[in-house]
C-alpha positions in Angstrom: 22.2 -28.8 -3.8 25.8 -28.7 -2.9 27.9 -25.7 -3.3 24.9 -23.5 -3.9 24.2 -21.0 -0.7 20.7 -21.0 0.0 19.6 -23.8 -1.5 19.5 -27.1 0.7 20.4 -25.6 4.0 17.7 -23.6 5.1 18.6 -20.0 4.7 15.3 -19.4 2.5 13.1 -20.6 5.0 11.5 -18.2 7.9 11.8 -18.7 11.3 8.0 -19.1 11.9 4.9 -18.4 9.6 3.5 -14.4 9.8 -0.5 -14.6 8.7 -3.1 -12.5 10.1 -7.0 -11.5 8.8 -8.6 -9.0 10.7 -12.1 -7.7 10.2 -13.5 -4.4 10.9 -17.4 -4.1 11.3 -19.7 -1.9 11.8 -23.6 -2.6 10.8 -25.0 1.2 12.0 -21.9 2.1 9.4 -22.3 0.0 6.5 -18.6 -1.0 7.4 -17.5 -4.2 7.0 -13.7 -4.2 6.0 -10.8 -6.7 6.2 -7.2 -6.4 6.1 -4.6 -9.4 5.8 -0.8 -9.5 6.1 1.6 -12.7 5.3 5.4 -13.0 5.2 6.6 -15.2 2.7 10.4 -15.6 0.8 10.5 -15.1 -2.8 12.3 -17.2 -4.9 15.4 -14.7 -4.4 15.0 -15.2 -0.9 14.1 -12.1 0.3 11.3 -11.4 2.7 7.8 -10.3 1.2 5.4 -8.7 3.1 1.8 -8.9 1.3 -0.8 -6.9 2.8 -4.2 -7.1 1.1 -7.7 -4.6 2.5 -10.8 -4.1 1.4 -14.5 -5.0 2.1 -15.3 -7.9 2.9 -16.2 -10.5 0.3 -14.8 -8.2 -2.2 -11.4 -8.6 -4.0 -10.1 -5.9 -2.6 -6.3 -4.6 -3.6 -3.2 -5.4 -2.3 0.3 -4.3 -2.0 3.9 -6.3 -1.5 6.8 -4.5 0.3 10.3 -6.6 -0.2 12.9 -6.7 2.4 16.4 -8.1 3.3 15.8 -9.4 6.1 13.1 -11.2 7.7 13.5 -8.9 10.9 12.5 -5.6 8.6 9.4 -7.2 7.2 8.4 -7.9 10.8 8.7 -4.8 12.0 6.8 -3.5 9.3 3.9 -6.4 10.0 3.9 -5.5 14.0 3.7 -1.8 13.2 0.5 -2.4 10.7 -0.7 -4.4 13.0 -0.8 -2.1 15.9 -2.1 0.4 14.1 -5.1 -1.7 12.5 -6.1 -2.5 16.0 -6.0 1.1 17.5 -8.5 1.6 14.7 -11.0 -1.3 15.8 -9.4 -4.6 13.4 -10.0 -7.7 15.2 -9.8 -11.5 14.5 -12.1 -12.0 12.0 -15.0 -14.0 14.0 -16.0 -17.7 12.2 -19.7 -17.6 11.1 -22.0 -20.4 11.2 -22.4 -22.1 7.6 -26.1 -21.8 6.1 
């Protein structure tokens, strides 16, 4: 679309895709949680940062942070993300189909 910033020229994109799913299990616990994160653009192009938790193969709830810049949502992502780990997330492990 000429004349129109943003539009045609690549400044809505992101510089790479941000997705994650990490699970958190624990059988002797009863835990079995999950926490996702994705960066997407809205249609206003600014940065979104979705973040949705809850246990697994439940709905769960969800939250959306907007930002600027790509560069604040990221921080935000890599902060979450450190702190899920330090409190046992990992990479949700694939399960054999029945």
């Amino acid at each position: 679309m000429d004349g129109i910033p943003g539009i045609g020229d690549g400044t809505l994109m992101l510089s790479q895709p941000y997705q994650l799913y990490v699970e958190r299990t624990d059988a002797n616990r009863n835990m079995a949680r999950f926490y996702a994160l994705s960066i997407d653009r809205t249609l206003f192009g600014e940065a979104c940062l979705t973040r949705r938790w809850g246990r697994i193969g439940q709905r769960g709830q969800s939250m959306v942070h907007h930002f600027e810049s790509e560069q604040e949502a990221v921080a935000l992502f890599l902060d979450v993300l450190r702190k899920k780990r330090t409190r046992g997330y990992r990479p949700a492990v694939k399960r054999p189909s029945k």
